[in-house]
N, C-alpha and C positions, 0 to 999 in steps of 0.2 A: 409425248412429253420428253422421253429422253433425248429423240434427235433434236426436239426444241433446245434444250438444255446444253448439247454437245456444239451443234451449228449455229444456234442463233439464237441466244437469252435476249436480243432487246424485246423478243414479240413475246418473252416467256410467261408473263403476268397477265397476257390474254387470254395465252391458250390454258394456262394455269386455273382462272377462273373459267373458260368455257369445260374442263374438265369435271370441274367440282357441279356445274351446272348438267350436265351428262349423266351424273352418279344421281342426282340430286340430294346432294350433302351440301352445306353450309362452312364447313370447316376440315382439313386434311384429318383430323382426329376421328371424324365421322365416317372414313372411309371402311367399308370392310373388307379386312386384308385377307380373309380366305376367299375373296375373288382374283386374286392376284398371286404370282409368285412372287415368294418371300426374297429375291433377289430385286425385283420390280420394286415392292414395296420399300424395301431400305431404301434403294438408290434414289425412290421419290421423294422419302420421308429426309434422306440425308440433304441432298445435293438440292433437289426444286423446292419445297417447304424449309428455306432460310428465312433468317430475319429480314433478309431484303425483300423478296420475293411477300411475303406475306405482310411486309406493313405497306406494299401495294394495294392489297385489298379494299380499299377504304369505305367500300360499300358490305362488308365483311366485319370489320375490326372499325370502334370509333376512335381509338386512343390505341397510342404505342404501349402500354401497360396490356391492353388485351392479346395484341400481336405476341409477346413475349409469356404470356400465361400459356397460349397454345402450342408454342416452341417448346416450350418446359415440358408440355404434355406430349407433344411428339416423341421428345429426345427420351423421353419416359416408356411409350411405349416401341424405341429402338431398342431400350437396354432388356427389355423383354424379350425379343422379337431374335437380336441381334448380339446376344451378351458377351461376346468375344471382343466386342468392340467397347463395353462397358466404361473402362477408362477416360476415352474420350468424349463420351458422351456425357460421361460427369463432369468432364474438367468444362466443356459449354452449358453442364445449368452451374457451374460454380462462378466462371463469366457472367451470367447474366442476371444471376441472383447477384452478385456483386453490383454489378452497373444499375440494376436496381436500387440496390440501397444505397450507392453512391448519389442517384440522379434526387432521392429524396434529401440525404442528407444535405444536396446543394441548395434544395427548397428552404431547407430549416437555416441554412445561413442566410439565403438571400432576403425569407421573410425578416430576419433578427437584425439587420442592417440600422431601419431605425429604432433607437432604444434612447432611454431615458432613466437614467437605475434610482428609481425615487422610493426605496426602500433604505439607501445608504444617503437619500440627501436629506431624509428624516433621519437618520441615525444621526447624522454631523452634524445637522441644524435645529436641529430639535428646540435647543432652551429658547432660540433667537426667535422660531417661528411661533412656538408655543406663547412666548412674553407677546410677540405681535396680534395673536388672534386674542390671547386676553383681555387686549386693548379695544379688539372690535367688540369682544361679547361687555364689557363694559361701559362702552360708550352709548351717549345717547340720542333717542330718534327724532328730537324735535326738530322740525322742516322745515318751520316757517322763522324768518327774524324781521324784527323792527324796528324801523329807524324813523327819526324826525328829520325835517326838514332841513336841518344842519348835517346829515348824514350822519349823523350820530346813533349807535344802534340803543334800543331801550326797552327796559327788561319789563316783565308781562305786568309786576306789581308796581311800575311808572306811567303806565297806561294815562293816568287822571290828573298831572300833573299840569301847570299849566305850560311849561315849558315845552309840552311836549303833542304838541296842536297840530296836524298835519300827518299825523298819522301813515305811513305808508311800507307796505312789508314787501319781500323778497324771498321768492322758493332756491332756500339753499340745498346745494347734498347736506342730509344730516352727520353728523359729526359718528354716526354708528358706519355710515355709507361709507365715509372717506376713511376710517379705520380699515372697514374691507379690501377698499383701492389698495391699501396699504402692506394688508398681507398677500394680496395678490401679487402686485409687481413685489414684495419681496420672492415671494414662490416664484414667480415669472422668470427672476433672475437664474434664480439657481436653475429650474427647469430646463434653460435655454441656455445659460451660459456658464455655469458651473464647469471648472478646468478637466473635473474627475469625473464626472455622470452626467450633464448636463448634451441635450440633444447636440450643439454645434459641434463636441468634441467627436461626436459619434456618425457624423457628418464628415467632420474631415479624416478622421478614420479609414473608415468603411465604405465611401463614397468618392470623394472629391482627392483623395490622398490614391490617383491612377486608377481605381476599378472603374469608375467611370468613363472616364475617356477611352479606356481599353477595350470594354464593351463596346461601347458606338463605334469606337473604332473595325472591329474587327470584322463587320463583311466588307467592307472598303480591302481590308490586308488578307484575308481570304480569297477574294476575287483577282486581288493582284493591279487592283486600281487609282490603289497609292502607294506613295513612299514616304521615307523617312526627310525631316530636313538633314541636311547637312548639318547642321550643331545646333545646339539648345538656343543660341542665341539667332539663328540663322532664320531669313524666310524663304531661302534657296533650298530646292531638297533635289535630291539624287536621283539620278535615270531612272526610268522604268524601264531598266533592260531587260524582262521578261516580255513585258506589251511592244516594245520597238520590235523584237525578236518577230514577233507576229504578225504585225502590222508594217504594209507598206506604204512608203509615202515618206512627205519629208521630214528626214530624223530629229531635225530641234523643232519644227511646228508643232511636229504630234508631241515630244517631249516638253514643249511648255504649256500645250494642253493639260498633259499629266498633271505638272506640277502645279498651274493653276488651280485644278481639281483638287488636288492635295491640301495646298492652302488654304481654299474655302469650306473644306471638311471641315480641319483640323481648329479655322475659325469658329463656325458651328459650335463644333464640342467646345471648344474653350468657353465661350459666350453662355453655354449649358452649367458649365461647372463652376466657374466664376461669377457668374451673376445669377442664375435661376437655383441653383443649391447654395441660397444663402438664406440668413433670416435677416425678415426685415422688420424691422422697428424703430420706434423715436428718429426715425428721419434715415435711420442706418440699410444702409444695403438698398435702393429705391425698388432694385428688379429682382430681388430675394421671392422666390416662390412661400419660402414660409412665412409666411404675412402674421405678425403679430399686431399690427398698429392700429384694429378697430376693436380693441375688447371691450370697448363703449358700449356696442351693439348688444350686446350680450350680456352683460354687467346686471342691467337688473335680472334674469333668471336667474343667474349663480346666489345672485342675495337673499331671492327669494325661495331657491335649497337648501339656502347655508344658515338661513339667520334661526331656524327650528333648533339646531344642531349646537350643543354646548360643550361636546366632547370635541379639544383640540386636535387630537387624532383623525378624528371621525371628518372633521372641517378641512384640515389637510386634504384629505382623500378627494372630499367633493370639490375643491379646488383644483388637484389633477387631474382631476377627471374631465373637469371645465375644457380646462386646457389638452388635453388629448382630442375632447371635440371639435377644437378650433385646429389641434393640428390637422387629423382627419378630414377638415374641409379642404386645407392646403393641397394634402395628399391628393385627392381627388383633382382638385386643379393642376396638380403636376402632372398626374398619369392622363389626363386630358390632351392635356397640350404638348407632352411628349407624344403621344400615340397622333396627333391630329397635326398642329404644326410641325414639329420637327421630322417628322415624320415626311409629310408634306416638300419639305426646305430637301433633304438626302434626294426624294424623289425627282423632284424638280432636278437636280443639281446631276442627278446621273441622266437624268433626258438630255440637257443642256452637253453634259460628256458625249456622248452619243450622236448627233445633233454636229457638232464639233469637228470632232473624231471623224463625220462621215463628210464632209467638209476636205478633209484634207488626205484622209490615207485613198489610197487608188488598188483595184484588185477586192478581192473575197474577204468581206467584214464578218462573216459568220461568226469568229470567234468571238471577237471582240464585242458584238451582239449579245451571245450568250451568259458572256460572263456578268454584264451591264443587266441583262434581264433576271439572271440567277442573285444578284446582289443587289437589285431590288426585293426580291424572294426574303434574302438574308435582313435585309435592314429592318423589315417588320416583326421578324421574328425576334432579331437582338432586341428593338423595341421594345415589345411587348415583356422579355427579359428583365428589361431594364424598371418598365413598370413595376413589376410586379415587387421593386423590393420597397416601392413604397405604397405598399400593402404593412400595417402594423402588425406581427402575432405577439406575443412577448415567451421568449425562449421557457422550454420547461426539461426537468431532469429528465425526462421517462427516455430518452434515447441513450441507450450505452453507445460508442465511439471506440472500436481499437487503435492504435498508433499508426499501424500500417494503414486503414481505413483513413485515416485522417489525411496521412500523408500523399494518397492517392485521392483525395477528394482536392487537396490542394492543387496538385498539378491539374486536374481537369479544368479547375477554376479556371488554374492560368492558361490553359489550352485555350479555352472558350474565349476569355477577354484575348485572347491573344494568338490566332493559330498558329502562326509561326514556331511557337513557342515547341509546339511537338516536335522541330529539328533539334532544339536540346538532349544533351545525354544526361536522362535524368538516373540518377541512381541513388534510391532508399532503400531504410530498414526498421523497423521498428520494434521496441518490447512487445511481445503479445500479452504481455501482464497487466500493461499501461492501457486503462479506460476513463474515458472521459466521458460526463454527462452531458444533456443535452445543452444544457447551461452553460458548462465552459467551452464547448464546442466552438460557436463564435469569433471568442476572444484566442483560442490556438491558432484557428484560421487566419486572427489578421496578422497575429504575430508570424507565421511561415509564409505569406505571402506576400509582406511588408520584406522578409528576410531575401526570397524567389526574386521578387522586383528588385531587390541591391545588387542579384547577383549578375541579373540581365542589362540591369542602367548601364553599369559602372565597369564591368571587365572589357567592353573594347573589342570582342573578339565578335566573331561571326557567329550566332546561334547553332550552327552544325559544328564549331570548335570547341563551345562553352558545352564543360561538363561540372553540373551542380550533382554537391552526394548531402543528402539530409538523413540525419539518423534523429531516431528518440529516444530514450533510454533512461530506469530509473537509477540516480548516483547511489551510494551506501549509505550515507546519510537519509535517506527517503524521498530528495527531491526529484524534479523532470529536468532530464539533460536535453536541448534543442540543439542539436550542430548542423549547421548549413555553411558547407563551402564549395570554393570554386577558383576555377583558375583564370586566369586574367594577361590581359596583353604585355608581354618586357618594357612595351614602351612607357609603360605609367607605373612602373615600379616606385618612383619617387612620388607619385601625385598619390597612391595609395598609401604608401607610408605617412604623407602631407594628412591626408582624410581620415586615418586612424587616430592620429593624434590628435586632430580638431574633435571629433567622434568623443573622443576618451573626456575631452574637456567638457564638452556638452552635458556628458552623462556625469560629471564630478561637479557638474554645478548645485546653487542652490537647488532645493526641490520647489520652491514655488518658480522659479524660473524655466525649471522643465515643464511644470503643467501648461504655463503661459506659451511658452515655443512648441507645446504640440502641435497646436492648431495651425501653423505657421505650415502653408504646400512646400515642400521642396526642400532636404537637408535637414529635416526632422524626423525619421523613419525612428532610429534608434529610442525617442526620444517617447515616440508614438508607445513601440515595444515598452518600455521601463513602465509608460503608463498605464497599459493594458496588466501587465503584472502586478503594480504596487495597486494600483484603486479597483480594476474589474475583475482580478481574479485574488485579490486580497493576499500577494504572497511576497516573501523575500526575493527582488530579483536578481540575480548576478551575471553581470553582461561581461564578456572578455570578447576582444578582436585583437587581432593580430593576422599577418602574413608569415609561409615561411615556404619556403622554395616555391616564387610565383602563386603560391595557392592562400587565395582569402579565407578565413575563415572569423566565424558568428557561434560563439559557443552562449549560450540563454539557459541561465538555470533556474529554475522557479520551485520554489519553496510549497511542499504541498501545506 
């Protein structure tokens, strides 16, 4: 094993596990180490029993959670075994106990994605909804109406009249029914399109406002198999001078292979974001995956919950609850057809690359191969990623959150939507005093990463020049101080000064004009921020921007 180790690690997870199969143990912990010298043993337990080496096992370990419980327990009984070394053996389970509680904490954001805060849209609406369900519990259920011959409707005690000969009725909704319709789609609205809590803002948020795209995006920018356009406005985008580099053959055929690939991604995702995360209703949005426009279907079980129930409270609840079942159905159809079509369409579209590409370069495609097969690998896994945030949890306090915990949960985020991103020089700090519940967790998240993505759009520079510094801190006053800056290219020294100013304007506008431009993609970030502070985390916000020597800066102060 050790000449394995020294000579030639690719065969090491064979002979690794024909070793453990030798012993007959199951796991490096099970070894007994007074068969061994204690110089043998360290160098196995350090060097050959890594995290890499061991989440090989896979017939061993079902889940990377069990691979790293074992690690823990190795490096355990190194500090035993080996206590001189002690130091470093702590500082690797404090890694891994970290990346631990970071990978869940990522869980608890990415479950909390869709939200609908219908505790604060009973608090604001309350007298409106309450006067509306009044109206249903008041009204009455008669079903049937009757008219004569003239069309004229006629009441039960004209029955014997002689005017009224011809007698013929009509099964109406009862007037209790259409009350119900009535506080429904009032709740509907707010549920769905309220500016402050309502699903769409939390959508364009959390979803459609770039996490989106960045995710799908990124085994494509991983693999090295797209690029960027040339400008926002452009459908020209820029060499693949990484793949040219590798590939031989002719330089603009295989480069407008590239960039065709590029553009039909980047269509994909667009066509994902734009049309399938939207809702649809009353005719609005046709290819919205959240489909509200059949609550017909379903109308009579809600009535027949609802109409027992005389507490307006109580009827609220069973109304959102309606409607969390029908989103629930959407949900399911999204992670459907994300995982089976779209899924599908990447597939197809890197064979067709491939296919292409072997077409036209001349000499050894090994590489080019691998990367195309390994990013097929990636795209199912982003997928399934991506699924999974439309899985509902609904956020709960019991998770405490440090500053620095936070601020490192942020950067992995953007690492993940975005590899590239790890050539940034990133540099934080935070209060260790500053803890956040699991509840406001979410909403810190989209505010630093909403802040991360201004500082990558908009500086111009190369990601290995772009150094962003994020600190936390609490002011004297008792609030949370957010600063995120960075520096930025000389040559938009004016267009940043131009954007601070528009920025400034935005944020000094009315307040109902901000809730309405949140939802709005592109050039509402800020706008986003102010929202998140004043309605989901109920606090004073105080935004300042400004430049000053090339260097942007985002100072967010939130009122606890």
């Amino acid at each position: 094993l050790i000449f394995m180790k020294l000579e030639d690690s690719s065969k090491l997870s064979y002979f690794f596990e024909l070793f453990l199969d030798c012993k007959n143990i199951n796991k490096p912990t099970e070894l007994i180490i007074e068969d061994f010298s204690v110089d043998k043993v360290i160098f196995f337990f350090e060097e050959v029993c890594n995290i890499g080496v061991l989440s090989d096992q896979v017939l061993i370990f079902d889940r990377y959670e069990e691979v790293e419980i074992e690690r823990l327990n190795i490096l355990r009984k190194l500090i035993s075994i080996n206590p001189s070394n002690e130091r470093i053996y702590t500082e690797e389970i404090s890694r891994i106990s970290q990346d631990k509680l970071l990978r869940e904490l990522m869980q608890k954001v990415n479950q909390s994605k869709l939200f609908v805060d219908v505790n604060r849209i009973w608090e604001e609406k309350k007298d409106s909804i309450t006067e509306s369900i009044h109206k249903f519990l008041e009204a009455d259920t008669q079903k049937m109406r009757y008219y004569n011959l003239n069309n004229k409707e006629v009441l039960l005690e004209d029955m014997g009249k002689p005017d009224n000969e011809g007698i013929f009725y009509l099964i109406f909704e009862t007037p209790k029914e259409k009350e119900l319709r009535n506080v429904l789609n009032e709740i509907l609205d707010f549920f769905l399109s309220n500016n402050e809590y309502g699903l769409d803002t939390y959508l364009s948020t959390r979803i459609r406002h770039g996490t989106l795209q960045g995710q799908l995006r990124s085994p494509f920018q991983k693999n090295n198999l797209v690029t960027t356009r040339k400008s926002d406005k452009s459908d020209e985008y820029i060499a693949n001078d990484i793949m040219l580099k590798r590939i031989n053959g002719n330089t603009k055929s295989i480069n407008k292979i590239f960039s065709d690939f590029s553009y039909k991604i980047d269509s994909l995702i667009e066509d994902v974001k734009k049309n399938w995360m939207q809702i649809k209703i009353n005719g609005k949005n046709p290819q919205g995956m959240f489909d509200f426009d059949n609550l017909d279907f379903s109308f009579e079980e809600l009535y027949t919950n609802v109409s027992p129930e005389k507490n307006p409270k109580i009827i609220f609840e069973l109304i959102i609850q309606h409607l969390w079942d029908e989103t629930e159905k959407s949900l399911e159809r999204i992670r459907e057809r994300l995982k089976k079509e779209l899924c599908d369409q990447f597939i197809e579209l890197l064979t067709k690359l491939q296919d292409d590409l072997a077409n036209e370069q001349t000499g050894d495609n090994t590489f080019v191969n691998r990367k195309i097969s390994e990013c097929k690998t990636d795209v199912q896994l982003s997928i399934d990623e991506v699924s999974s945030w439309f899985e509902r949890v609904d956020p709960s306090d019991d998770t405490k959150v440090t500053s620095f915990e936070l601020l490192e949960l942020c950067k992995r985020i953007r690492v993940n939507i975005s590899p590239e991103f790890g050539n940034v020089n990133f540099i934080s700090s935070g209060d260790e005093q500053i803890m956040l519940s699991g509840r406001e967790l979410p909403y810190y998240v989209d505010i630093l990463l909403i802040l991360i993505d201004n500082s990558i759009k908009h500086s111009l520079l190369e990601l290995e020049e772009l150094n962003v510094e994020m600190h936390i801190e609490n002011t004297e006053n008792g609030n949370i101080k957010i600063t995120v800056s960075n520096n930025f290219n000389n040559d938009i020294l004016n267009k940043i000064e131009d954007s601070i100013v528009d920025i400034k304007n935005k944020l000094s506008s009315s307040e109902k004009q901000s809730s309405e431009l949140v939802k709005v993609e592109g050039g509402s970030g800020y706008l986003k921020v102010y929202k998140v502070i004043k309605y989901d985390l109920q606090a004073n916000p105080i935004i300042n921007i400004f430049q000053t020597d090339n260097i942007f800066v985002s100072q967010i102060e939130i009122g606890r």
